[in-house]
C-alpha positions as CSV (number, residue, x, y, z in Angstrom):
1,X,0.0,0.0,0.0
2,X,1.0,3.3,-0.9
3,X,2.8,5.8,2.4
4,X,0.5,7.9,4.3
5,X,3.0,11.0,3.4
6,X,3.2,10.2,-0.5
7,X,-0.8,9.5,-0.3
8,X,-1.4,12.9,1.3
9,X,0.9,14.4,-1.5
10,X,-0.8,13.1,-4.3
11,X,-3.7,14.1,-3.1
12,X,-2.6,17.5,-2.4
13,X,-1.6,17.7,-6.3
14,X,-5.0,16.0,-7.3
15,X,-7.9,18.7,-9.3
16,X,-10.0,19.4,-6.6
17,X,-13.8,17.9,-6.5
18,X,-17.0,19.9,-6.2
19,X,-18.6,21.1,-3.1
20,X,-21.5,18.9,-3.2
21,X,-18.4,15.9,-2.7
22,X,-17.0,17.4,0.0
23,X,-20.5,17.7,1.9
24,X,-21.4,14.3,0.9
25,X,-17.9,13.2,1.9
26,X,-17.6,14.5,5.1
27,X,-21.6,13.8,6.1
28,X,-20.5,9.9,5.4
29,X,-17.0,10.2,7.3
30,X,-18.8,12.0,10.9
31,X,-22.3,10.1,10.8
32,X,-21.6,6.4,9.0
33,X,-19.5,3.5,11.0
34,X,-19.2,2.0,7.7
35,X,-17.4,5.2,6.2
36,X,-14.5,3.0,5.0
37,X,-17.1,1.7,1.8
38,X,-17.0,5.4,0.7
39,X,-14.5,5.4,-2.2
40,X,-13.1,8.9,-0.8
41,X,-11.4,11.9,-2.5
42,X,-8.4,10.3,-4.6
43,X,-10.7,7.0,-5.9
44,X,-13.3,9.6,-6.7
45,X,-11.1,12.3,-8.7
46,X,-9.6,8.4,-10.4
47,X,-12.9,7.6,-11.4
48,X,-14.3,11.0,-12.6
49,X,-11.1,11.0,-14.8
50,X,-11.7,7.8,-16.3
51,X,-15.2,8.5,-17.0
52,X,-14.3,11.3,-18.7
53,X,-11.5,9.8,-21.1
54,X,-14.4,7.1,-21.7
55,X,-17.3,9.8,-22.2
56,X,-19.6,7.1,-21.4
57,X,-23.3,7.4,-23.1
58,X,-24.6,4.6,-20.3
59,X,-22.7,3.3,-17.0
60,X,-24.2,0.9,-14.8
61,X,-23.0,1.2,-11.0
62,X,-23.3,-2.2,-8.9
63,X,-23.5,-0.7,-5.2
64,X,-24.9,3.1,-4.6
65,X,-23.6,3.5,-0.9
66,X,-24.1,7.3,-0.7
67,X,-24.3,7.7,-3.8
68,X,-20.4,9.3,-4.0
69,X,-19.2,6.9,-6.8
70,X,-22.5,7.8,-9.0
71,X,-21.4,11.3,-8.4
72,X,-18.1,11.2,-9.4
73,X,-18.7,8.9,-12.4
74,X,-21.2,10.9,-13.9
75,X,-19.1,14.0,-14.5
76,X,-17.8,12.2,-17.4
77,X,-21.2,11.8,-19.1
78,X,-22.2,12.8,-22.7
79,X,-24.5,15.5,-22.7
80,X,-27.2,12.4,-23.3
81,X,-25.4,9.9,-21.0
82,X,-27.4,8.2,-18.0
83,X,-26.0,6.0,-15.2
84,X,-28.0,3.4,-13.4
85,X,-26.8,2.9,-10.2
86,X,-28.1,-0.3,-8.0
87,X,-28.3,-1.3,-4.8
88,X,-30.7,-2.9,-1.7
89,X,-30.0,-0.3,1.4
90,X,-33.0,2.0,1.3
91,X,-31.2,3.9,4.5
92,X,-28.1,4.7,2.4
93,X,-30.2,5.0,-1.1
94,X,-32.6,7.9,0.6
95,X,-29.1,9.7,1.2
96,X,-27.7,9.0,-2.4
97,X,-31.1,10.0,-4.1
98,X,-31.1,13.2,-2.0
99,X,-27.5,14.3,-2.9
100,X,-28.4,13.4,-6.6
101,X,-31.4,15.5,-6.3
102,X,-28.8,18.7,-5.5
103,X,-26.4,17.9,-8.4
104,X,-26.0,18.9,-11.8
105,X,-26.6,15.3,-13.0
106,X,-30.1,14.9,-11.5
107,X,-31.6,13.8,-14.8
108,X,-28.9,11.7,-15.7
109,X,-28.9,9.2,-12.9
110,X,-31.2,6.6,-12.3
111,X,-31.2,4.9,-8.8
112,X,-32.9,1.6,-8.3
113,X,-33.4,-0.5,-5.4
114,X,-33.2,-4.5,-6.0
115,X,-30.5,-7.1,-6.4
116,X,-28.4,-6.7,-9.1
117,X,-28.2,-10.4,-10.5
118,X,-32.1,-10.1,-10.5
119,X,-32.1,-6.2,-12.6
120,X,-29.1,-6.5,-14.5
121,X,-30.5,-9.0,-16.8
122,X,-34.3,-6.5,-17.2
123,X,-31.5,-3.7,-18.7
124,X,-32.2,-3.5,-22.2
125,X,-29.4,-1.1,-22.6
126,X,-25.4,-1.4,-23.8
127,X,-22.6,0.0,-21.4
128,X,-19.5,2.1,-21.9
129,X,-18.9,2.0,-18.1
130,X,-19.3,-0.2,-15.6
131,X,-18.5,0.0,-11.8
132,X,-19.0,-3.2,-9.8
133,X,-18.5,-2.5,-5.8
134,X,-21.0,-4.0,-3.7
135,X,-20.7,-8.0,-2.1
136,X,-17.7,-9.4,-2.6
137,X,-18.9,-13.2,-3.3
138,X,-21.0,-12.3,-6.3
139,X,-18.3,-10.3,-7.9
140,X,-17.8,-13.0,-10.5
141,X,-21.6,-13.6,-10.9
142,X,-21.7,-9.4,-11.9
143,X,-19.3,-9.9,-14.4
144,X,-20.5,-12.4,-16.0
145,X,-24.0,-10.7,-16.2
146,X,-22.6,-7.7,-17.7
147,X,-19.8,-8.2,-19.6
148,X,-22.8,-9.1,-22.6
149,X,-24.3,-6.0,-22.0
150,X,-20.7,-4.4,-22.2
151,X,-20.0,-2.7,-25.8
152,X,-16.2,-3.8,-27.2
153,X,-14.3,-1.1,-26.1
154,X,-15.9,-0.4,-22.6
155,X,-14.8,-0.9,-19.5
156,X,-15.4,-2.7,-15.8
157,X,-14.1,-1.2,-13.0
158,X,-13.8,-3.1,-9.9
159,X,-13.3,-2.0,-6.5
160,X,-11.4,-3.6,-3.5
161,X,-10.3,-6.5,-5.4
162,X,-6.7,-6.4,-3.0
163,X,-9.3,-6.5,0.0
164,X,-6.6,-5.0,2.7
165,X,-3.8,-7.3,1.0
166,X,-5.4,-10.1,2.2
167,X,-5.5,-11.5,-1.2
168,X,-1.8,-12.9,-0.6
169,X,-3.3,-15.1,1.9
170,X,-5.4,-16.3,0.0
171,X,-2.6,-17.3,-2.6
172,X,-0.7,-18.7,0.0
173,X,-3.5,-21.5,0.8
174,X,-4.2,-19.7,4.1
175,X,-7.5,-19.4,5.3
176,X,-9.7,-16.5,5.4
177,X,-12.3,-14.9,4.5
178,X,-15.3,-15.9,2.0
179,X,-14.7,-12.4,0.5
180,X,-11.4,-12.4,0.4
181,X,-11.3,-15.9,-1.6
182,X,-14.0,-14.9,-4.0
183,X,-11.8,-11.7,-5.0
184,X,-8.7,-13.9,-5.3
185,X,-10.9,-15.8,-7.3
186,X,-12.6,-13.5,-9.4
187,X,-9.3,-11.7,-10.2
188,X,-8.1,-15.3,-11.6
189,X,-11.1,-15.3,-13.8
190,X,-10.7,-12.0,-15.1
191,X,-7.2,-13.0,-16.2
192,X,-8.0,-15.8,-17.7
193,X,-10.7,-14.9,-19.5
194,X,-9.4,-14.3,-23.1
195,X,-12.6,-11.7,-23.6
196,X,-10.4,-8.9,-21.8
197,X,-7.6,-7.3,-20.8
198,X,-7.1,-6.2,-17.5
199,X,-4.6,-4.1,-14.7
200,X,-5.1,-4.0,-11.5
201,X,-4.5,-1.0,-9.8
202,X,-3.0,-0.6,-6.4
203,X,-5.1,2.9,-5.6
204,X,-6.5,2.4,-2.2
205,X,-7.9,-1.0,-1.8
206,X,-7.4,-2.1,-5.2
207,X,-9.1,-1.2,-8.7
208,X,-9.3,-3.8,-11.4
209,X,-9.9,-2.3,-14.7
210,X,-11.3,-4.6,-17.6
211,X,-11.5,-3.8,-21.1
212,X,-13.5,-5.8,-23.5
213,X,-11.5,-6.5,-26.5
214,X,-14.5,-9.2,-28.2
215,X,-17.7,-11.0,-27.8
């Protein structure tokens, strides 16, 4: 993992991100005990950039949270773009919809609440974008649900996919963690899966990004 000191640098030397992000961001870090699922500041300026190099006309977003990630991703949007983001936590949902409601992107993002393996195949649309971060164990399950729906060209982004480092472990044969084995797993798969081309990124708690080269 990257230094505390050459984090806090980078960041320091990171575009700055909109107002509405930093009430969002700091409403999450003072109220939530879960705060550590926001993707935070750096992720969120590494996602807004990508989004914009893509200029996505559809993403799809597998876990809302707060709605942070939606935010940041939809910066990127063409003037007709959309993002649908999913998740099942009305608590957290009521805060992302709200935020949404306050941003420049209130027509262009769609939140629905239901289980992703059960919308994801209703979506009669095709993705530039796609940003999986929600339960760990169905990571693999996501992918393969979407990467159909996924023009040539477009990307998957996948978040915590290092899971703390713990991944090692998992290489090592040591026990842990059904999470932590279904990443290890699912970042095998991507791999191997002649479909793509991948690099995994070490920013925060790892971010695999998957480019579909063919059907």
């Amino acid at each position: 993992m990257i230094e505390t000191n050459i984090q806090d640098y980078a960041n320091r030397h990171t575009s700055p991100q909109s107002e509405l992000l930093d009430e969002l961001l700091q409403k999450t870090y003072s109220e939530r005990a879960d705060k550590n699922m926001l993707s935070g500041f750096y992720q969120g300026r590494v996602l807004s950039m990508i989004s914009h190099l893509v200029k996505p006309r559809r993403i799809l977003e597998i876990g809302t949270y707060v709605g942070f990630s939606a935010l940041c991703l939809a910066e990127g949007l063409t003037e007709d773009g959309k993002i649908i983001t999913l998740d099942v936590q009305p608590e957290t949902n009521a805060t992302a919809r709200s935020f949404f409601a306050h941003s420049a992107f209130a027509d262009k993002i769609e939140a629905r609440l239901g289980f992703a393996t059960e919308v994801i195949p209703t979506l009669d649309e095709t993705f530039d974008l796609v940003f999986i971060d929600a339960d760990k164990p169905n990571y693999a399950n996501y992918f393969d649900l979407v990467i159909t729906k996924l023009r040539i060209g477009g990307l998957i982004i996948a978040d915590n996919v290092l899971w703390s480092g713990h991944v090692l472990e998992v290489e090592k044969g040591a026990e842990t963690d059904e999470s932590c084995v279904a990443l290890h797993e699912f970042n095998q798969k991507i791999l191997a899966d002649e479909r793509v081309s991948n690099v995994l990124l070490t920013i925060r708690d790892g971010l695999m990004v998957i480019r579909k080269e063919k059907d």
